[in-house]
mmCIF file of the N, C-alpha and C atoms, coordinates in Angstrom:
data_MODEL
# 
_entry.id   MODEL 
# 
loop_
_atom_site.group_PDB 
_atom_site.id 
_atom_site.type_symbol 
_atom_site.label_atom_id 
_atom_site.label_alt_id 
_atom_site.label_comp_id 
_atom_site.label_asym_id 
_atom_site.label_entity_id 
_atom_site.label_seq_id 
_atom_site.pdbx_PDB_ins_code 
_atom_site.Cartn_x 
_atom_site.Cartn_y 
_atom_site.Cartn_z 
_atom_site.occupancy 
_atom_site.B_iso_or_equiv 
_atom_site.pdbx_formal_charge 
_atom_site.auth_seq_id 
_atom_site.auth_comp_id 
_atom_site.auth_asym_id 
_atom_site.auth_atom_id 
_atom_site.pdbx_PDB_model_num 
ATOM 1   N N  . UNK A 1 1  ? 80.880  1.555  114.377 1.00 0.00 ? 1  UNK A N  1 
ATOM 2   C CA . UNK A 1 1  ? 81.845  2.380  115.092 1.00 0.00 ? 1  UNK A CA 1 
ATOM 3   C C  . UNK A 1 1  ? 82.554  3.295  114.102 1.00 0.00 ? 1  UNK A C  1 
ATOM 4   N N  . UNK A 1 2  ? 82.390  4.121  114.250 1.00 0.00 ? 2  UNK A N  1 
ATOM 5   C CA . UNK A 1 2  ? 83.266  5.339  113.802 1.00 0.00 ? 2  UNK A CA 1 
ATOM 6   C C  . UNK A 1 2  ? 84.824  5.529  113.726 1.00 0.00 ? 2  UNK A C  1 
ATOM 7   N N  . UNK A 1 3  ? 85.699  5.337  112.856 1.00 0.00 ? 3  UNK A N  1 
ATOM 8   C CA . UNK A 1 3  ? 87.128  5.239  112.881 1.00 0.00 ? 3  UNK A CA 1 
ATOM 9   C C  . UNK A 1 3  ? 87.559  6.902  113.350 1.00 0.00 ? 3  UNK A C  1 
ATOM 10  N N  . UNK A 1 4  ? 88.942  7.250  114.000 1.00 0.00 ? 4  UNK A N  1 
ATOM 11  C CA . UNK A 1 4  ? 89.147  8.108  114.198 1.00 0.00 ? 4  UNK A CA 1 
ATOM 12  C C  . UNK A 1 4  ? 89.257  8.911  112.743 1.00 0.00 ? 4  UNK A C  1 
ATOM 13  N N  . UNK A 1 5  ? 89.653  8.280  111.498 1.00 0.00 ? 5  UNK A N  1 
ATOM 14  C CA . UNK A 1 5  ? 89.799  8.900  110.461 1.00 0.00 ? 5  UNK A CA 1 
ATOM 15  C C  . UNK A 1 5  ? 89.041  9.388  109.702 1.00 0.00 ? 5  UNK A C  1 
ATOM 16  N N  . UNK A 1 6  ? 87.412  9.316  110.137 1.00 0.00 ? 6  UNK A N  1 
ATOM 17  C CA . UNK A 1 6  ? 86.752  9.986  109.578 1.00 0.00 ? 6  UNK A CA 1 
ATOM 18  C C  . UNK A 1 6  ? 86.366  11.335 110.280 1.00 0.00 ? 6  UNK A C  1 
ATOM 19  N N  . UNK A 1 7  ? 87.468  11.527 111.226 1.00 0.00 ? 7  UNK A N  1 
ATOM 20  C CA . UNK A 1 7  ? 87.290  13.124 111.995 1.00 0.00 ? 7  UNK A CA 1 
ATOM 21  C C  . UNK A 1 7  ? 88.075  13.495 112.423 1.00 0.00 ? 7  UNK A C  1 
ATOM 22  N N  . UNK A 1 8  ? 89.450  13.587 110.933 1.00 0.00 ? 8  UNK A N  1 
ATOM 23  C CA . UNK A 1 8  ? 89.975  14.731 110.525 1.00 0.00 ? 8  UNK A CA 1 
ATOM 24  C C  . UNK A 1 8  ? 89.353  16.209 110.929 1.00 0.00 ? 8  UNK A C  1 
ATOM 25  N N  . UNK A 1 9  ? 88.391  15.929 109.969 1.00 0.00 ? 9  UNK A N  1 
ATOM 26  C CA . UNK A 1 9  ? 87.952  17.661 109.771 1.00 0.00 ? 9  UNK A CA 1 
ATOM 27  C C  . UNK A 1 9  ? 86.702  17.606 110.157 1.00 0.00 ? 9  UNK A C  1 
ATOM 28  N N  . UNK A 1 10 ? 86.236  18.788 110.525 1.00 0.00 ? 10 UNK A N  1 
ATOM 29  C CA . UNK A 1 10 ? 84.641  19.235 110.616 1.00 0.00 ? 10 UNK A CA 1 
ATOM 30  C C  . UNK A 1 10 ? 84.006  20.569 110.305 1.00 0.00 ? 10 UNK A C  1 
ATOM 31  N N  . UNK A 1 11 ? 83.017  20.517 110.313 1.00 0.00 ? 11 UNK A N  1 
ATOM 32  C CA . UNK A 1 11 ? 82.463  21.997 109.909 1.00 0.00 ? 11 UNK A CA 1 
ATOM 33  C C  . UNK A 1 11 ? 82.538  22.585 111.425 1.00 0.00 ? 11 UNK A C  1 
ATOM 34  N N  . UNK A 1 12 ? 82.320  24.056 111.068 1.00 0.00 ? 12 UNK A N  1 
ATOM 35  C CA . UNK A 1 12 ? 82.511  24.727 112.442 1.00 0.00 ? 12 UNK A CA 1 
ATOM 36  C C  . UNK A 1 12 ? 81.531  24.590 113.277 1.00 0.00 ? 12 UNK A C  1 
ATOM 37  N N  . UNK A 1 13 ? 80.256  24.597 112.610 1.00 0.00 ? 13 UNK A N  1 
ATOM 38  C CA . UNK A 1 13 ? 78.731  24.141 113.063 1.00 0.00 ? 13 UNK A CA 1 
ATOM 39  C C  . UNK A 1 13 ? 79.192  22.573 113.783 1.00 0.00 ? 13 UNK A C  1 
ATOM 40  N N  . UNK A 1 14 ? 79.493  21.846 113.125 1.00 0.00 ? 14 UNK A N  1 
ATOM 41  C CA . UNK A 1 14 ? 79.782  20.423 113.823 1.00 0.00 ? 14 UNK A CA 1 
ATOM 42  C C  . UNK A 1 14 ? 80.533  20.683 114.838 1.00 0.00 ? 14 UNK A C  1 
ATOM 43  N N  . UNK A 1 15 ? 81.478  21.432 114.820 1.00 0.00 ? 15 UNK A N  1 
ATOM 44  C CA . UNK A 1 15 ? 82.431  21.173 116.156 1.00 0.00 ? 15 UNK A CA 1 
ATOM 45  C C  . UNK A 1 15 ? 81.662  22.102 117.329 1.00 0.00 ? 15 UNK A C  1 
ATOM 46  N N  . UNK A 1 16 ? 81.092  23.122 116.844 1.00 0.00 ? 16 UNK A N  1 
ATOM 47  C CA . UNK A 1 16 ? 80.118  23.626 118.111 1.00 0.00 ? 16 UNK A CA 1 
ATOM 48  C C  . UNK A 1 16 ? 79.220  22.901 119.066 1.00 0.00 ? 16 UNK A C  1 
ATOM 49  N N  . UNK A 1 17 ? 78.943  22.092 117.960 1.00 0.00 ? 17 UNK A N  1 
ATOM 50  C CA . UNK A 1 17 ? 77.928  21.221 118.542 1.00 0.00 ? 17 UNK A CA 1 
ATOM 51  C C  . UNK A 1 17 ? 78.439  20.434 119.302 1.00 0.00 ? 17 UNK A C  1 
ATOM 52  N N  . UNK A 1 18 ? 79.637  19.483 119.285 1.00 0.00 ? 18 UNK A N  1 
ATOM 53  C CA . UNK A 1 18 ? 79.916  18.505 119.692 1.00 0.00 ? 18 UNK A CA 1 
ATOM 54  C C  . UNK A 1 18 ? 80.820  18.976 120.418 1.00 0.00 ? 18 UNK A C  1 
ATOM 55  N N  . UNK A 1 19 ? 81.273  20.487 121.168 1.00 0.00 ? 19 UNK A N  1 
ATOM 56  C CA . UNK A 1 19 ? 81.948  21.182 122.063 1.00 0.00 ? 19 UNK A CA 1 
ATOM 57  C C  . UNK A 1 19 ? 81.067  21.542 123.350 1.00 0.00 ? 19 UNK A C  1 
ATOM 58  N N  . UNK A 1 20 ? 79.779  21.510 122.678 1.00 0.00 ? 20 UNK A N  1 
ATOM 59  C CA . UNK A 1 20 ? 78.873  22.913 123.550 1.00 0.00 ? 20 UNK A CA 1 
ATOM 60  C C  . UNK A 1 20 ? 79.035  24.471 123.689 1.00 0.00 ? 20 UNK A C  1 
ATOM 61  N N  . UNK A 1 21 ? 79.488  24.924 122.425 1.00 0.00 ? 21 UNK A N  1 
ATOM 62  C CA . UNK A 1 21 ? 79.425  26.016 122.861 1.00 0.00 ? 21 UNK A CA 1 
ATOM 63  C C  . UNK A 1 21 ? 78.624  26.462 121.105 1.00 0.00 ? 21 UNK A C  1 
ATOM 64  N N  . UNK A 1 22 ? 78.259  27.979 121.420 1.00 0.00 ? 22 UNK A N  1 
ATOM 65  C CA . UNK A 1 22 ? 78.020  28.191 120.355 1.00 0.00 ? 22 UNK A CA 1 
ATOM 66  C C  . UNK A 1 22 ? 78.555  28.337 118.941 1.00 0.00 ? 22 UNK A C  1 
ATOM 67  N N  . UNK A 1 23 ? 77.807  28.803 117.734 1.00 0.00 ? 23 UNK A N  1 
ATOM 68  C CA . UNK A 1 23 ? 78.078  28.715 116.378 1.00 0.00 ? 23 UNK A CA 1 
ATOM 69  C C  . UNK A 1 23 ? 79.194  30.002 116.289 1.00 0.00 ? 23 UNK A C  1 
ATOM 70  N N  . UNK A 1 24 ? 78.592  30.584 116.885 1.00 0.00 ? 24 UNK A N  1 
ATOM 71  C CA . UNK A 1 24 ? 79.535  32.264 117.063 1.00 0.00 ? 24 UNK A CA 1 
ATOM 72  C C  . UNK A 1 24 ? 80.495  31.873 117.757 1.00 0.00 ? 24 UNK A C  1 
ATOM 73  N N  . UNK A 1 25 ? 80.957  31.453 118.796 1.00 0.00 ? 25 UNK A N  1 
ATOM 74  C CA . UNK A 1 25 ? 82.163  31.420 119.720 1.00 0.00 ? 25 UNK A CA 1 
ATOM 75  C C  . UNK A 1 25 ? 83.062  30.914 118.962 1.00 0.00 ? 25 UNK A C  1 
ATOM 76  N N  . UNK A 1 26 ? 82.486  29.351 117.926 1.00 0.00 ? 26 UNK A N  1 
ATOM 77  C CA . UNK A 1 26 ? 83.360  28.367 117.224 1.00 0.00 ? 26 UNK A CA 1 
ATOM 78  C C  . UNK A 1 26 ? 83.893  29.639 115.798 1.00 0.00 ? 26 UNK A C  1 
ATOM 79  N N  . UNK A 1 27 ? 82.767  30.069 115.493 1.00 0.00 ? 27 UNK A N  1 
ATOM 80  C CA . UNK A 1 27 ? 83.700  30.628 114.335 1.00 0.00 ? 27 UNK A CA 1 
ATOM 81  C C  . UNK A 1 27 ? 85.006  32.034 115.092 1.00 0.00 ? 27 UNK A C  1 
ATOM 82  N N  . UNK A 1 28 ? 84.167  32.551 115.884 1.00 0.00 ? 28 UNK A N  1 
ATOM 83  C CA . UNK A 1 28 ? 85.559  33.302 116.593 1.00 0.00 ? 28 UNK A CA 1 
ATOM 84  C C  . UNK A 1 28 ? 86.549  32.568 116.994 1.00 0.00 ? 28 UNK A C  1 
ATOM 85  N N  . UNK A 1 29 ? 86.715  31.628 117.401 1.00 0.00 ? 29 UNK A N  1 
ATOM 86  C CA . UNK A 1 29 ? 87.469  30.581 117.590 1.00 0.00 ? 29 UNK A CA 1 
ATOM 87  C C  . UNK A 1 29 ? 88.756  30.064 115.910 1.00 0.00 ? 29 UNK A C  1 
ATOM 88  N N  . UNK A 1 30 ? 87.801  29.872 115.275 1.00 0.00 ? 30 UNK A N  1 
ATOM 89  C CA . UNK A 1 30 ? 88.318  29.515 114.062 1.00 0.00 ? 30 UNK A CA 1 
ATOM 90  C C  . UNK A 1 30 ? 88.987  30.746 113.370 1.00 0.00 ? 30 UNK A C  1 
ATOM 91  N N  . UNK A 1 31 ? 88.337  31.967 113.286 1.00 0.00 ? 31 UNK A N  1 
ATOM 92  C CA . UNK A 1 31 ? 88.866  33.430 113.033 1.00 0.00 ? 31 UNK A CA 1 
ATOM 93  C C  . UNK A 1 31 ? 89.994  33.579 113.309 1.00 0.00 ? 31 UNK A C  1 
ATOM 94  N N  . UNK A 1 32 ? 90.216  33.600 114.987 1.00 0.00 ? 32 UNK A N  1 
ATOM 95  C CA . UNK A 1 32 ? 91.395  33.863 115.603 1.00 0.00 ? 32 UNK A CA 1 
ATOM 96  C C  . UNK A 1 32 ? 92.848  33.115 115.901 1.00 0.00 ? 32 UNK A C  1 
ATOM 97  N N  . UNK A 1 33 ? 92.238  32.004 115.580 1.00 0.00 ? 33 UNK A N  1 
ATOM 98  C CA . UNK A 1 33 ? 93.340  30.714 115.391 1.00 0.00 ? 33 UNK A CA 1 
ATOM 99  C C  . UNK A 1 33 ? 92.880  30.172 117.088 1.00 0.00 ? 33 UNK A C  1 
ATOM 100 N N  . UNK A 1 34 ? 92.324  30.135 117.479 1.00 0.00 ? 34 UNK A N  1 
ATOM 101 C CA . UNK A 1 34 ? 92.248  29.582 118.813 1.00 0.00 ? 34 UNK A CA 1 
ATOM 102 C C  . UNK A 1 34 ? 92.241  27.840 118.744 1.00 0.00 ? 34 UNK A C  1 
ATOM 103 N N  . UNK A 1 35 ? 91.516  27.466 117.872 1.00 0.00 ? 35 UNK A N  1 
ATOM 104 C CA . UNK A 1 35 ? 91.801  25.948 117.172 1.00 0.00 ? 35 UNK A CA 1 
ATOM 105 C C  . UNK A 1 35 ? 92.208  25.925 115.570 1.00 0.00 ? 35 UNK A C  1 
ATOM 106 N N  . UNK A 1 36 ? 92.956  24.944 115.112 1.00 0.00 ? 36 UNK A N  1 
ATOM 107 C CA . UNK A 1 36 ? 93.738  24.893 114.187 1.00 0.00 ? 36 UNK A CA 1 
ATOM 108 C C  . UNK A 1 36 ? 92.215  24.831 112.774 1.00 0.00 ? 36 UNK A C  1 
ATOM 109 N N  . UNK A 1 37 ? 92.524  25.338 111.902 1.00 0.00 ? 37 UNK A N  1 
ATOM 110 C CA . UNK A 1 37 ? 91.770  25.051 110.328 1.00 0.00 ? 37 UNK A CA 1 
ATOM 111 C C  . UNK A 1 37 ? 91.980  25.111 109.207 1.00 0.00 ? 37 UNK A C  1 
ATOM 112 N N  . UNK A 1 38 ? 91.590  24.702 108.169 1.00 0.00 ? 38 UNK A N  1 
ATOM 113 C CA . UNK A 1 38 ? 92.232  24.658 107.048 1.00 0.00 ? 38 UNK A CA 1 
ATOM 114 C C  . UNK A 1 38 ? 90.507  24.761 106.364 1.00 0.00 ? 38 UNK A C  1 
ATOM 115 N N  . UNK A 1 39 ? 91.315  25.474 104.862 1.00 0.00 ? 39 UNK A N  1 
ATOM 116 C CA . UNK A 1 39 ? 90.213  25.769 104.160 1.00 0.00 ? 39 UNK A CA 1 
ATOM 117 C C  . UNK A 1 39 ? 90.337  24.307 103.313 1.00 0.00 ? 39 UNK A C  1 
ATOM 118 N N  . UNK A 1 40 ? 88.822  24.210 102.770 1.00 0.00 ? 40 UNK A N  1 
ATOM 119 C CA . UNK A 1 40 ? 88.620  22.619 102.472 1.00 0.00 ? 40 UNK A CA 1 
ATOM 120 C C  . UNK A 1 40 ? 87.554  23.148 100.984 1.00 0.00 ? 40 UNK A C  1 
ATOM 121 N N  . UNK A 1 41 ? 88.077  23.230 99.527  1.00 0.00 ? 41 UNK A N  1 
ATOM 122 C CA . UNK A 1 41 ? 86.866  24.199 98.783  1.00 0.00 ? 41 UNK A CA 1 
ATOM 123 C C  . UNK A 1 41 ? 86.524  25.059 99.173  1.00 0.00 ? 41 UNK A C  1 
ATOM 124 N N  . UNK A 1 42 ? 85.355  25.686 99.680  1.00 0.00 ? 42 UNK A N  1 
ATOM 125 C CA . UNK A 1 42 ? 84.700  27.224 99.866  1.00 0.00 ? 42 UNK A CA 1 
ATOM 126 C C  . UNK A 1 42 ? 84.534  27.221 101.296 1.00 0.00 ? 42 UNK A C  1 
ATOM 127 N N  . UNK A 1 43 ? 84.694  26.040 102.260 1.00 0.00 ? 43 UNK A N  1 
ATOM 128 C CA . UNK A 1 43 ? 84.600  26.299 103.416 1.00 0.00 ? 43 UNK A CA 1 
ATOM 129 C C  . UNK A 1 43 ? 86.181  26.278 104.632 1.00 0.00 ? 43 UNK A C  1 
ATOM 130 N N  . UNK A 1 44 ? 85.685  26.820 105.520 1.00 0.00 ? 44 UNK A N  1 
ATOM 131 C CA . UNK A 1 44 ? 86.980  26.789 106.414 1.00 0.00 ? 44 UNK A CA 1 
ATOM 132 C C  . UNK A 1 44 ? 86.241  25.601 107.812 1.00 0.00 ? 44 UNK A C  1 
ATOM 133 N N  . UNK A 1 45 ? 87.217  24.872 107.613 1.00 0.00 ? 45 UNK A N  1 
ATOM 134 C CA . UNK A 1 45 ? 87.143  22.977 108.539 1.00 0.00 ? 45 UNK A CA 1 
ATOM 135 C C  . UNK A 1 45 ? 87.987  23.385 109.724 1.00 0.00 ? 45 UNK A C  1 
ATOM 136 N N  . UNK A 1 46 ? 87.802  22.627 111.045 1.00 0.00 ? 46 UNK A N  1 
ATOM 137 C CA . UNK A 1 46 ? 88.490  22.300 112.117 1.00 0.00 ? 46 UNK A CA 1 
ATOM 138 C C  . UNK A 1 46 ? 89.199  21.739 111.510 1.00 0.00 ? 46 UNK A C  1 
ATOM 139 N N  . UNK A 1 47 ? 90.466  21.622 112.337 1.00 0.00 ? 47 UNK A N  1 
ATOM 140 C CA . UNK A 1 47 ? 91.422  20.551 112.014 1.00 0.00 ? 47 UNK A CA 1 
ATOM 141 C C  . UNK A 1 47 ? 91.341  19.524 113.323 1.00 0.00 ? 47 UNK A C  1 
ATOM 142 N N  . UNK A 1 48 ? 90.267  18.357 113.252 1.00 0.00 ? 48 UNK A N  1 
ATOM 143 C CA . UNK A 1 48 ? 90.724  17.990 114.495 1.00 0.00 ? 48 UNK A CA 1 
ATOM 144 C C  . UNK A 1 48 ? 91.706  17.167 114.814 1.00 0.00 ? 48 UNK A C  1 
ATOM 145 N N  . UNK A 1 49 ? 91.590  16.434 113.732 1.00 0.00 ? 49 UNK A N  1 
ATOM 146 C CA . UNK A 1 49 ? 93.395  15.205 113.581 1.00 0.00 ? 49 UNK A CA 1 
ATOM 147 C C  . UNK A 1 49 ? 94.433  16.345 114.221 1.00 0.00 ? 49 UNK A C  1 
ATOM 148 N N  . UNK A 1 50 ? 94.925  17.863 114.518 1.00 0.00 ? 50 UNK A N  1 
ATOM 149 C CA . UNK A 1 50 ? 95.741  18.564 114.929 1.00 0.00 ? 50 UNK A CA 1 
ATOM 150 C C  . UNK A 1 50 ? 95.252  18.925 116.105 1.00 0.00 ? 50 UNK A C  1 
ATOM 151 N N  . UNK A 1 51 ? 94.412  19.416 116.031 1.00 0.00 ? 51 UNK A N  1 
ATOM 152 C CA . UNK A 1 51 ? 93.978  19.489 117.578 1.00 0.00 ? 51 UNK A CA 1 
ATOM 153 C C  . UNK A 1 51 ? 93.951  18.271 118.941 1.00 0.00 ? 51 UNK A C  1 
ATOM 154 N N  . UNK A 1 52 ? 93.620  16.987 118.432 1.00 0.00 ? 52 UNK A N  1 
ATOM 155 C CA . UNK A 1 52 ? 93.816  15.873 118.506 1.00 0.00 ? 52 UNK A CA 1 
ATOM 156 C C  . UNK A 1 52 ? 95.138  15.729 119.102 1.00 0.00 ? 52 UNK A C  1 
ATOM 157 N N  . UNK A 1 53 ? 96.143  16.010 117.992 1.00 0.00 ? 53 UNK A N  1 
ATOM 158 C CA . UNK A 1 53 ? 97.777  15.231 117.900 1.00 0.00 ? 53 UNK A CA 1 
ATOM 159 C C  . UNK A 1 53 ? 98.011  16.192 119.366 1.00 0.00 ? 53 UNK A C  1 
ATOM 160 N N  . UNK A 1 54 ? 97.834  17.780 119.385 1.00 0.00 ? 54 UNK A N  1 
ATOM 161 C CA . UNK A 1 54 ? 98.062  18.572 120.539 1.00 0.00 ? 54 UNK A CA 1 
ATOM 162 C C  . UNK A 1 54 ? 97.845  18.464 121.667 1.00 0.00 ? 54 UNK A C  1 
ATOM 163 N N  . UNK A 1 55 ? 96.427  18.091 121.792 1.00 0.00 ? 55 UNK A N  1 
ATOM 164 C CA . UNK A 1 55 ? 96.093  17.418 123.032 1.00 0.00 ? 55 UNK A CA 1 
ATOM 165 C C  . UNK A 1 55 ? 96.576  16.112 123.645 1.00 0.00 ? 55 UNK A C  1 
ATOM 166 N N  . UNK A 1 56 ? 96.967  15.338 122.541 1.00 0.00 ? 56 UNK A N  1 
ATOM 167 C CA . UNK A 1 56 ? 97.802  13.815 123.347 1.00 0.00 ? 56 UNK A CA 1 
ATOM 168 C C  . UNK A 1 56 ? 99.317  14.631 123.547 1.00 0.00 ? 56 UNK A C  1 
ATOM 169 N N  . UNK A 1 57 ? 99.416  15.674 122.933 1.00 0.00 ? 57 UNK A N  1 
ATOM 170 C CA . UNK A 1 57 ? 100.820 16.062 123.215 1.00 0.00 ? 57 UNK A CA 1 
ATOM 171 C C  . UNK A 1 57 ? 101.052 16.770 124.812 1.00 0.00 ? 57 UNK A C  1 
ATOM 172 N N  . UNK A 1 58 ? 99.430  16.987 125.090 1.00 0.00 ? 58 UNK A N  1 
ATOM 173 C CA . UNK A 1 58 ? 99.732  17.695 126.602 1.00 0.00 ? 58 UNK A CA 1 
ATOM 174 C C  . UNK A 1 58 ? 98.776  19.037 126.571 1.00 0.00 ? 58 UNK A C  1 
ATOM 175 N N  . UNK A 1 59 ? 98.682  19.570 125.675 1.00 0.00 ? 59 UNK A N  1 
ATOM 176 C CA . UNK A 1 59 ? 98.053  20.978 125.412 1.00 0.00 ? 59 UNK A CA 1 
ATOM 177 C C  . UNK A 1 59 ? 97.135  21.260 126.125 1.00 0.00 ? 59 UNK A C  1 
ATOM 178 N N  . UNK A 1 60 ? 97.113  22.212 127.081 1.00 0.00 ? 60 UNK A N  1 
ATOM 179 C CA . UNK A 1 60 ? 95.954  22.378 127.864 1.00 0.00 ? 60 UNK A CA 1 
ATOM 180 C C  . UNK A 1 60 ? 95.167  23.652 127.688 1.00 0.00 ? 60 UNK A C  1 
ATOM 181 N N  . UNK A 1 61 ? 95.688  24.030 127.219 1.00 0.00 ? 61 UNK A N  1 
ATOM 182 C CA . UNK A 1 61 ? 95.654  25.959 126.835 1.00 0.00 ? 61 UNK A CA 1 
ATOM 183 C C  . UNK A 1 61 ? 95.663  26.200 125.720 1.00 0.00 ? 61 UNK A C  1 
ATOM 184 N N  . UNK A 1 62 ? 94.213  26.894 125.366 1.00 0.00 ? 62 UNK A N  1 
ATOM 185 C CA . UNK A 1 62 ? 94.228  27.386 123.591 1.00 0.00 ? 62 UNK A CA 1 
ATOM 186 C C  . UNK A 1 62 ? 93.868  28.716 123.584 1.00 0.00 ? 62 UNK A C  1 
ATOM 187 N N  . UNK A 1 63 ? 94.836  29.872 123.015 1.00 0.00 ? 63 UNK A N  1 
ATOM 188 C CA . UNK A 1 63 ? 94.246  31.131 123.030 1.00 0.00 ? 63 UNK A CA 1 
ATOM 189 C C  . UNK A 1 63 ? 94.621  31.703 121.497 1.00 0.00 ? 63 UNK A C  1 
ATOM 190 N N  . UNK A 1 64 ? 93.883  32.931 121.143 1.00 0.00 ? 64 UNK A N  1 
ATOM 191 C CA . UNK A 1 64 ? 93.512  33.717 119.770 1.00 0.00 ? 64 UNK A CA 1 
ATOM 192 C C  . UNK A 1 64 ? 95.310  33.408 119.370 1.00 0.00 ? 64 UNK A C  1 
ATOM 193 N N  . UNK A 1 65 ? 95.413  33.231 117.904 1.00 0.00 ? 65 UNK A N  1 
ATOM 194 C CA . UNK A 1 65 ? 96.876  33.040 117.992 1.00 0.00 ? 65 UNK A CA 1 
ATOM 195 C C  . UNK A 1 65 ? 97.885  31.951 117.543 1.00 0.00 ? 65 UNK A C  1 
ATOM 196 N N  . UNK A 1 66 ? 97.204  31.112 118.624 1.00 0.00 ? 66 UNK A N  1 
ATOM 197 C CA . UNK A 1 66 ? 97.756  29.314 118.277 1.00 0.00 ? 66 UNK A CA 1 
ATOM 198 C C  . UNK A 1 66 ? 98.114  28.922 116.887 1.00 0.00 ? 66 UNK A C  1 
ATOM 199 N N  . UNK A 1 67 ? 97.159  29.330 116.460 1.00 0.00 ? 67 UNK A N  1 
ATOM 200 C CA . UNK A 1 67 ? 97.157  28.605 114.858 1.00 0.00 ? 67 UNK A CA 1 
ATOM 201 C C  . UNK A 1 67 ? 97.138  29.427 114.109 1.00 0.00 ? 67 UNK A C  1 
ATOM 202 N N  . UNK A 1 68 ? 97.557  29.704 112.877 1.00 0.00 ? 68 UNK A N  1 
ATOM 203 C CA . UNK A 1 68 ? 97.807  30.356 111.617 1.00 0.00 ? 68 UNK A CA 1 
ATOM 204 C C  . UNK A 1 68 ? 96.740  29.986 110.608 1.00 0.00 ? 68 UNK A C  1 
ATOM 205 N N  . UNK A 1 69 ? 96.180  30.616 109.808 1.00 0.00 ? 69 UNK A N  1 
ATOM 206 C CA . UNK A 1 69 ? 95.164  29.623 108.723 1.00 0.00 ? 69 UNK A CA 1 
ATOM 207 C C  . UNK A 1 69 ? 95.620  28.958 107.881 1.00 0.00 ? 69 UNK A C  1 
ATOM 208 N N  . UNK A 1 70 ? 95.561  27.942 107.255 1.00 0.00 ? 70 UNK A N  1 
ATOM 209 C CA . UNK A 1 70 ? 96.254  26.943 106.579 1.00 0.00 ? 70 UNK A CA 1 
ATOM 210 C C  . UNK A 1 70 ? 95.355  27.033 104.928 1.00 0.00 ? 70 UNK A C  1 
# 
């Protein structure tokens, strides 16, 4: 079993995948702040531990914006 703590972060490719939508939408997504990310070395990661905390917080609505790059 998989602990929640090993999905903190993901690649953008990973979270596409495991969203359904495409590689392009996720990185426009990530571009625009539509889900939260942080650069991790040379790449830029989901944040899902934040996206996560947002959604138990109620969050139903994510648009270009939301998030700032970290």
């Amino acid at each position: 079993m998989i602990s929640d703590d090993s999905l903190d972060l993901c690649s953008v490719k990973t979270f596409a995948e495991m969203s359904g939508i495409s590689i392009e939408e996720a990185i426009d997504w990530v571009d625009n702040g539509t889900v939260p990310s942080m650069r991790l070395a040379d790449f830029r990661m989901v944040n899902l531990a934040r996206l996560r905390a947002d959604l138990l917080k109620g969050k139903t609505e994510f648009k270009a914006g939301d998030y700032s790059h970290a």
